[in-house]
mmCIF file of the C-alpha atoms, coordinates in Angstrom:
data_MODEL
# 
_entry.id   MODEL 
# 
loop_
_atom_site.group_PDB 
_atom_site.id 
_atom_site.type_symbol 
_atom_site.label_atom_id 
_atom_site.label_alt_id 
_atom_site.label_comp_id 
_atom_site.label_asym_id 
_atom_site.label_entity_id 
_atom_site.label_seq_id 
_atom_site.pdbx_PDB_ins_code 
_atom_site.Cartn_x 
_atom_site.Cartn_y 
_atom_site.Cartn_z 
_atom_site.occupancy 
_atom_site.B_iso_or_equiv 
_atom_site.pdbx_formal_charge 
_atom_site.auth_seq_id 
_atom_site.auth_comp_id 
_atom_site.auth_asym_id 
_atom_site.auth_atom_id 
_atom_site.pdbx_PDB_model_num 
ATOM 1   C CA . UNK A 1 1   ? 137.025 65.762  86.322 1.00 0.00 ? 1   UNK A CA 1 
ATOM 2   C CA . UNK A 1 2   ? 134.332 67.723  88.451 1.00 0.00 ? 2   UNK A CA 1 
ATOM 3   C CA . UNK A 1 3   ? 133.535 71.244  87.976 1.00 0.00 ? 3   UNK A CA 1 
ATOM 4   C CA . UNK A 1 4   ? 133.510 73.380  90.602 1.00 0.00 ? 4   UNK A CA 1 
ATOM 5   C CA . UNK A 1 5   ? 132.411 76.806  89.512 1.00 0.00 ? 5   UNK A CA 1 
ATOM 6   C CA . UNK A 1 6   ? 133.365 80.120  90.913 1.00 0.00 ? 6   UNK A CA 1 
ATOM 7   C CA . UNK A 1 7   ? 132.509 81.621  94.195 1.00 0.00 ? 7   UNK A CA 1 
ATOM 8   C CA . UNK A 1 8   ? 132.079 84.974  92.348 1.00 0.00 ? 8   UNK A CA 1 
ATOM 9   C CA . UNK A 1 9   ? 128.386 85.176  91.295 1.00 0.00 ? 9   UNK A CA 1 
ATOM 10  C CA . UNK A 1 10  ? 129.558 87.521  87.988 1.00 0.00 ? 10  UNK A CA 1 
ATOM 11  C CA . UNK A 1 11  ? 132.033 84.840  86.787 1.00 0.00 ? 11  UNK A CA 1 
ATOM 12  C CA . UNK A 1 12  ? 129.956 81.572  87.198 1.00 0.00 ? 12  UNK A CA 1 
ATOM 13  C CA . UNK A 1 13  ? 126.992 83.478  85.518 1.00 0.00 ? 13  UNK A CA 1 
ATOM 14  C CA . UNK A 1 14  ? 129.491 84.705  82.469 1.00 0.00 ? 14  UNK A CA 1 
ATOM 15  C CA . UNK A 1 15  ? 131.308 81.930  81.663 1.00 0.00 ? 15  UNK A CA 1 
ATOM 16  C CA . UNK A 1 16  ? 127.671 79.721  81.663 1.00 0.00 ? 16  UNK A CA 1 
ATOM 17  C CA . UNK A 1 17  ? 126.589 82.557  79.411 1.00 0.00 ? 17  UNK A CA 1 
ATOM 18  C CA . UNK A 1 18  ? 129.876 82.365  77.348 1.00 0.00 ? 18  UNK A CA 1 
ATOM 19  C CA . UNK A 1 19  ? 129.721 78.562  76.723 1.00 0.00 ? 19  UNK A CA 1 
ATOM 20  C CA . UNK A 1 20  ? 125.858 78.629  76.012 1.00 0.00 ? 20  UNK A CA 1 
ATOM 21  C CA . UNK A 1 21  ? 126.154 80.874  73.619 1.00 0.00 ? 21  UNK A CA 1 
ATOM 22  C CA . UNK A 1 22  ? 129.861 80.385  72.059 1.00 0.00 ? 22  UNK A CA 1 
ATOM 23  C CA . UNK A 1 23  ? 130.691 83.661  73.416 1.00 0.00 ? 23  UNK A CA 1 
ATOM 24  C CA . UNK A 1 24  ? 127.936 85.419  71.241 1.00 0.00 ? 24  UNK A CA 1 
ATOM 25  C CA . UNK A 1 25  ? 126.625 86.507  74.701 1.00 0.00 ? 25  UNK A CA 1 
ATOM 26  C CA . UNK A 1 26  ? 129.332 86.826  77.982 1.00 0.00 ? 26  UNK A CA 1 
ATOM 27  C CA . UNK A 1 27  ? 131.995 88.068  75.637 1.00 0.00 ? 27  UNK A CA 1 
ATOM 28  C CA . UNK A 1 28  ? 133.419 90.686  76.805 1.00 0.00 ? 28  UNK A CA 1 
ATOM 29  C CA . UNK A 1 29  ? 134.113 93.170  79.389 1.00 0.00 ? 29  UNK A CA 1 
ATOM 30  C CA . UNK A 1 30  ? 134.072 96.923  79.168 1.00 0.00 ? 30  UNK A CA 1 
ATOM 31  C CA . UNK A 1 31  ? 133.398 96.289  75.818 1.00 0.00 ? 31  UNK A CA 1 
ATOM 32  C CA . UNK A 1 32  ? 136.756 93.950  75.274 1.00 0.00 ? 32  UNK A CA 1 
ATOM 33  C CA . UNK A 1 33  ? 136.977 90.615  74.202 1.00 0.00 ? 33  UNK A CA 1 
ATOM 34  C CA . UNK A 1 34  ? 137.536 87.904  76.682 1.00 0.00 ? 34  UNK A CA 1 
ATOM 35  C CA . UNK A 1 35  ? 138.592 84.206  76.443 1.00 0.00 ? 35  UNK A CA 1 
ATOM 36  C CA . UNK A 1 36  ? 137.558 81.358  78.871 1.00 0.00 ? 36  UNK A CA 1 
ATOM 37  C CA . UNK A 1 37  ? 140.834 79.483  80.339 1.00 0.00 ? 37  UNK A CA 1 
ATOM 38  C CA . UNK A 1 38  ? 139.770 76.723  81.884 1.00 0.00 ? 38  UNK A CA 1 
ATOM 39  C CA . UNK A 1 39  ? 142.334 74.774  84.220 1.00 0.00 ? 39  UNK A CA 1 
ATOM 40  C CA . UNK A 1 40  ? 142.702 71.693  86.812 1.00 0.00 ? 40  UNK A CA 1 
ATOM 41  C CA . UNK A 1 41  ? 142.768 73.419  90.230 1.00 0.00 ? 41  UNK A CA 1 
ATOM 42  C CA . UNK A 1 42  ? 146.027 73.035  92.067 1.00 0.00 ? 42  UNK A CA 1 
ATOM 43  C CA . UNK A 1 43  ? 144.562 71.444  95.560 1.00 0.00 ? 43  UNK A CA 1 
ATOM 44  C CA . UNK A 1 44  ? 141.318 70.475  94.989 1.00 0.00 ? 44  UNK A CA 1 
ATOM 45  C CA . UNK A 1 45  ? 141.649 68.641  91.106 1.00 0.00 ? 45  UNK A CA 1 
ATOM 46  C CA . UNK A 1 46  ? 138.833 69.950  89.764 1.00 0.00 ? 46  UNK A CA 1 
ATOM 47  C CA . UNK A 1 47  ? 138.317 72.002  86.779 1.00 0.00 ? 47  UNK A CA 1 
ATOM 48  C CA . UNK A 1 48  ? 138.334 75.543  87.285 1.00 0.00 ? 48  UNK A CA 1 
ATOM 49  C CA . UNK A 1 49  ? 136.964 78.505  84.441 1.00 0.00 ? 49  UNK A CA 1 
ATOM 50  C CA . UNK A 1 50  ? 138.124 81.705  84.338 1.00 0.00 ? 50  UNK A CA 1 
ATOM 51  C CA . UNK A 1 51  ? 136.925 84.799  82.203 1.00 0.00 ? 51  UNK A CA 1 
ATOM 52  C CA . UNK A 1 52  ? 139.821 86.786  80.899 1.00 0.00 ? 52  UNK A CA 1 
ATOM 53  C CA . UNK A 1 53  ? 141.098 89.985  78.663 1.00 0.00 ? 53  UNK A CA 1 
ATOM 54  C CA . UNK A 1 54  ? 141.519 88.000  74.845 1.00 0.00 ? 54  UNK A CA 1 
ATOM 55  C CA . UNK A 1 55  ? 145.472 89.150  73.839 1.00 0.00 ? 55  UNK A CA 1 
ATOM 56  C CA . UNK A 1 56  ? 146.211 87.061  70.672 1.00 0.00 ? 56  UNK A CA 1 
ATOM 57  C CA . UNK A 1 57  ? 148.630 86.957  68.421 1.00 0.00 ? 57  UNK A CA 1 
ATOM 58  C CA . UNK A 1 58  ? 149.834 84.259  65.608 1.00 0.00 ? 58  UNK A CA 1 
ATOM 59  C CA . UNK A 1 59  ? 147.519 81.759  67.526 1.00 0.00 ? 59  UNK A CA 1 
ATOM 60  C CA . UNK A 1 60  ? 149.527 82.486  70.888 1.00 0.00 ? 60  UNK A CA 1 
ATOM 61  C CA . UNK A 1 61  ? 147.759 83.827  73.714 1.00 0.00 ? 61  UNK A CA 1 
ATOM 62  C CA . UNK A 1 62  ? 148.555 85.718  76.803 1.00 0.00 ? 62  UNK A CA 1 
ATOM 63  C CA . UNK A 1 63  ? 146.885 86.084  79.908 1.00 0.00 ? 63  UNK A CA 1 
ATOM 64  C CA . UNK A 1 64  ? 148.005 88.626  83.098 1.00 0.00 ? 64  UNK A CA 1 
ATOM 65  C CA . UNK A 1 65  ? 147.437 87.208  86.750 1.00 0.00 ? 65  UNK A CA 1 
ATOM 66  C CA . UNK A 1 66  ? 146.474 90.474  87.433 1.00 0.00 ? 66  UNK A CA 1 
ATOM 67  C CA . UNK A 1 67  ? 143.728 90.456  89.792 1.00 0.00 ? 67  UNK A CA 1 
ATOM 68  C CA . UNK A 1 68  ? 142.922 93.821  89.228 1.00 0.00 ? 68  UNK A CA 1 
ATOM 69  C CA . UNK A 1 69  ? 145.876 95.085  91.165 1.00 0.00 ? 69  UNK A CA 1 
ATOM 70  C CA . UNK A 1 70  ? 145.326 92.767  94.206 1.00 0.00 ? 70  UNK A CA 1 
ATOM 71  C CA . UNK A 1 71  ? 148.323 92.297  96.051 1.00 0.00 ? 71  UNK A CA 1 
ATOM 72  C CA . UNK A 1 72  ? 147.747 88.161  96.106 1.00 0.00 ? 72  UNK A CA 1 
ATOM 73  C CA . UNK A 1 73  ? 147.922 86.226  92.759 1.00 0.00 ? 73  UNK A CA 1 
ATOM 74  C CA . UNK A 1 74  ? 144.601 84.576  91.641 1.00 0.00 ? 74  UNK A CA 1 
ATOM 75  C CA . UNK A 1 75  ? 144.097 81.132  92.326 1.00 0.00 ? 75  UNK A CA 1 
ATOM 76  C CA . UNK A 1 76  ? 144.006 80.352  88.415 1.00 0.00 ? 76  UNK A CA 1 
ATOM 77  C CA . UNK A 1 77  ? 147.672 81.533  88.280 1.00 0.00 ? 77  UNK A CA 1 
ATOM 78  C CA . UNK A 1 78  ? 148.561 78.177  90.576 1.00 0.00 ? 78  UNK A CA 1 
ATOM 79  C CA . UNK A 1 79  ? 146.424 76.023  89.071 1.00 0.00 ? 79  UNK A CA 1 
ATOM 80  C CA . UNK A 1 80  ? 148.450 76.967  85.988 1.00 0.00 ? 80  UNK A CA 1 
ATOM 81  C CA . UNK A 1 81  ? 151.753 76.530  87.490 1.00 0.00 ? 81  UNK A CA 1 
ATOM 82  C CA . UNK A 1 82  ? 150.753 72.861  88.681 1.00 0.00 ? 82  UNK A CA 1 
ATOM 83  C CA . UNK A 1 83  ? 149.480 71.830  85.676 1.00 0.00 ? 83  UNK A CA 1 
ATOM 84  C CA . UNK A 1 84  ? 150.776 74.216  82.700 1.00 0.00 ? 84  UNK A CA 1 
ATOM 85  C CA . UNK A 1 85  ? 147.901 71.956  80.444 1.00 0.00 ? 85  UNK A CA 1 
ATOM 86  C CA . UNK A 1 86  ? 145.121 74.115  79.747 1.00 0.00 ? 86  UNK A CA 1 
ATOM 87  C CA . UNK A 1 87  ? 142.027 74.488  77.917 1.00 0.00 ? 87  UNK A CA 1 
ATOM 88  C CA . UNK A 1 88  ? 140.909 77.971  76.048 1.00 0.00 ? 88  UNK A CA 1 
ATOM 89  C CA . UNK A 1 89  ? 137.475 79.120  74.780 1.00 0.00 ? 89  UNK A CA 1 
ATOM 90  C CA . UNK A 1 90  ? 137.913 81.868  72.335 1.00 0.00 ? 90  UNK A CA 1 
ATOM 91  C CA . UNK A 1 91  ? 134.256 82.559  71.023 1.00 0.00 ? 91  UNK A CA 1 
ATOM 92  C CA . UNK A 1 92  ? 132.850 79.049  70.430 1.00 0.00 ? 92  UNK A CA 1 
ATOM 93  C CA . UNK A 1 93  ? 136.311 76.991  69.588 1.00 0.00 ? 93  UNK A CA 1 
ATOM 94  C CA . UNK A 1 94  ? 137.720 75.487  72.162 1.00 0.00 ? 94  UNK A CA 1 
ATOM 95  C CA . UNK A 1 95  ? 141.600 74.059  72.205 1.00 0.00 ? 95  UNK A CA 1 
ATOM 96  C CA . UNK A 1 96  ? 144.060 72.868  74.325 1.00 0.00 ? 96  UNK A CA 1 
ATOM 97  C CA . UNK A 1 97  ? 147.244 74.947  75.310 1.00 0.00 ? 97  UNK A CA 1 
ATOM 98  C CA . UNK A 1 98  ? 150.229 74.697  77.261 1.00 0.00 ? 98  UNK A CA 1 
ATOM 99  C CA . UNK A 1 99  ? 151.650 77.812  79.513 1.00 0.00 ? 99  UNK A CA 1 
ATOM 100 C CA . UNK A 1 100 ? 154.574 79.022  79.907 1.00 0.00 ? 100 UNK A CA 1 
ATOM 101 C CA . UNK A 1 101 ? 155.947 82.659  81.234 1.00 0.00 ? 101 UNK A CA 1 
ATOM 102 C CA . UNK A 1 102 ? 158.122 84.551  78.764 1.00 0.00 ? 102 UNK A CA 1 
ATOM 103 C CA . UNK A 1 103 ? 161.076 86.759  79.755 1.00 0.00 ? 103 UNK A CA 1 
ATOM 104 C CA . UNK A 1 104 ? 162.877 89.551  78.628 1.00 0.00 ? 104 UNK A CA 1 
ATOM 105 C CA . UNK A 1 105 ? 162.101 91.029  75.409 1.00 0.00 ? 105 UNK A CA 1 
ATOM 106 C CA . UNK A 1 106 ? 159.389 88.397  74.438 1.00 0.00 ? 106 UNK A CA 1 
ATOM 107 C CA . UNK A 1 107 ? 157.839 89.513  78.105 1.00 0.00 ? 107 UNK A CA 1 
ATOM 108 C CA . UNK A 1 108 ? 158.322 93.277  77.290 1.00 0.00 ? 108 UNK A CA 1 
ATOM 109 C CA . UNK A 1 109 ? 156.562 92.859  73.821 1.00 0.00 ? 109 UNK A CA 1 
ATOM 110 C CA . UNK A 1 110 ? 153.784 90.738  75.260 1.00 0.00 ? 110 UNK A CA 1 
ATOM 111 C CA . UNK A 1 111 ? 152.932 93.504  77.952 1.00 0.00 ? 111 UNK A CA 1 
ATOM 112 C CA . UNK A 1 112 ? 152.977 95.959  75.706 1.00 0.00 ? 112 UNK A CA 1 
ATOM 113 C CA . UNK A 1 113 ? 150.226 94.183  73.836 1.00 0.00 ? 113 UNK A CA 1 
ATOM 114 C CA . UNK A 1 114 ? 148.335 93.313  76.879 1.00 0.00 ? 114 UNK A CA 1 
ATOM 115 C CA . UNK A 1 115 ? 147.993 97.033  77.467 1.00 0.00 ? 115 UNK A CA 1 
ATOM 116 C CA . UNK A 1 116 ? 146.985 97.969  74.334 1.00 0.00 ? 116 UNK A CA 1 
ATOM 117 C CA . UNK A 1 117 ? 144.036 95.906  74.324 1.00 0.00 ? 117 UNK A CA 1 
ATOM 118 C CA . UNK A 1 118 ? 143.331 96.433  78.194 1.00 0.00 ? 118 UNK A CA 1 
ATOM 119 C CA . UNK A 1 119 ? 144.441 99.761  79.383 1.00 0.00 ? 119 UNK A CA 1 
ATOM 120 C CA . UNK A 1 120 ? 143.573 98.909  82.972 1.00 0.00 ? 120 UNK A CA 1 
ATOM 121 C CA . UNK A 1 121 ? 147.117 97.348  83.315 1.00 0.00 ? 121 UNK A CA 1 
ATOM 122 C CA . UNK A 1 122 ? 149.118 99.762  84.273 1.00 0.00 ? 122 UNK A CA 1 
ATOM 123 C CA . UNK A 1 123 ? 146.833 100.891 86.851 1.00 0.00 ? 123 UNK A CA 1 
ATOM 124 C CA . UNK A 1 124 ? 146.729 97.090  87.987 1.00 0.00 ? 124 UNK A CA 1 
ATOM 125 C CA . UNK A 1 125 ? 150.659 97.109  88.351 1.00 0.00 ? 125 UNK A CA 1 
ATOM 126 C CA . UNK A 1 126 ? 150.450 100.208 90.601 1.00 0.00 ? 126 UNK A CA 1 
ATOM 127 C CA . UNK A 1 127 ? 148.021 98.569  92.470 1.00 0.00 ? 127 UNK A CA 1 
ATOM 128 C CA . UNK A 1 128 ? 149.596 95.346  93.334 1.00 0.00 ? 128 UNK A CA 1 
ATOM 129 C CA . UNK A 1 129 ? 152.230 97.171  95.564 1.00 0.00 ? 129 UNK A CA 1 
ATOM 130 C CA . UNK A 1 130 ? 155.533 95.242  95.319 1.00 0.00 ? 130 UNK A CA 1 
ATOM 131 C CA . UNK A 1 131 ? 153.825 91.908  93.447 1.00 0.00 ? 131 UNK A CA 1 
ATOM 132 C CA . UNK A 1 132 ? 155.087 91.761  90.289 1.00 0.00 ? 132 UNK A CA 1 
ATOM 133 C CA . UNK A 1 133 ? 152.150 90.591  87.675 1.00 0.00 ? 133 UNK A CA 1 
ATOM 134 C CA . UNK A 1 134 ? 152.586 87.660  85.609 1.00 0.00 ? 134 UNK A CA 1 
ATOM 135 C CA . UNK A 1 135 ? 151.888 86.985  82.122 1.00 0.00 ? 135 UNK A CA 1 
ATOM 136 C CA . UNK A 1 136 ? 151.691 83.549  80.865 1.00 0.00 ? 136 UNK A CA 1 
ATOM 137 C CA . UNK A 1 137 ? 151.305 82.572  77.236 1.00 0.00 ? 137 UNK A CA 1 
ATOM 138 C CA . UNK A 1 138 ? 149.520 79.876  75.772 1.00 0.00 ? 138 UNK A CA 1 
ATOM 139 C CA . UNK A 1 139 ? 150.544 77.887  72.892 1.00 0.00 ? 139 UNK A CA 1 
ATOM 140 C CA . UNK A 1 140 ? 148.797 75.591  70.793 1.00 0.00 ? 140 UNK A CA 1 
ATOM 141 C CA . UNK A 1 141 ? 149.687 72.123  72.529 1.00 0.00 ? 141 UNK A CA 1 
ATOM 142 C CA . UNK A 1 142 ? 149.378 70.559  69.550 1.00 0.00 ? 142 UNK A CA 1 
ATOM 143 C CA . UNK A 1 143 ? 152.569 72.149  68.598 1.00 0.00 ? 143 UNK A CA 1 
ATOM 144 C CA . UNK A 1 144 ? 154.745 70.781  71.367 1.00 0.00 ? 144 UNK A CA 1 
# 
């Protein structure tokens, strides 16, 4: 599959600095971790990277569709609904997941450890009007 990189200049130059460097370099943001999801895009086919927040737990990993409060979901959120097979760089290892969204209590828990390691969320939620924000986790597909 063809990669097409990002239209934003900041994310195409962190996640080639991220995979250069096995996330020695590109790592983070505001001084936070971040993880590389990389997925199929929905329309076009072709693989898509993404930079996000790193929320981990037990090997499981979560990741908002935030957008930083925009009222639209990001395009990486439909990607992931089409094709719930994705890829994750966490500092230089690199495994394959599959998403799903959580509910209920496993959703409430999982947001409340999103917004302990990013404390922008809350703000985000605000911001997004009446959209409510996703999370999707990502298990090992290995496991499944």
């Amino acid at each position: 599959m063809e990669y097409e990189p990002s239209p934003s200049e900041r994310v195409r130059e962190q996640v080639a600095l991220y995979e250069a460097t096995g996330g020695r370099e590109g790592g983070t943001l505001e001084g936070r971790p971040v993880v590389i999801l990389t997925s199929r895009g929905a329309k076009s086919g072709k693989v898509r990277k993404t930079p996000l927040i790193r929320i981990e737990q037990d090997g499981v990993y979560a990741v908002t569709a935030s957008a930083a409060g925009s009222p639209k979901h990001p395009a990486w959120y439909w990607n992931v609904q089409a094709d719930p097979l994705v890829r994750l760089q966490d500092g230089d290892r690199v495994r394959e997941f599959r998403a799903r969204e959580p509910a209920g209590e496993e959703l409430a828990r999982w947001w409340a450890l999103a917004e302990a390691h990013w404390p922008h969320y809350p703000e985000y939620r605000k911001r997004a009007g009446g959209r409510v924000i996703p999370l999707l986790l990502l298990e090992p597909a290995d496991l499944g």
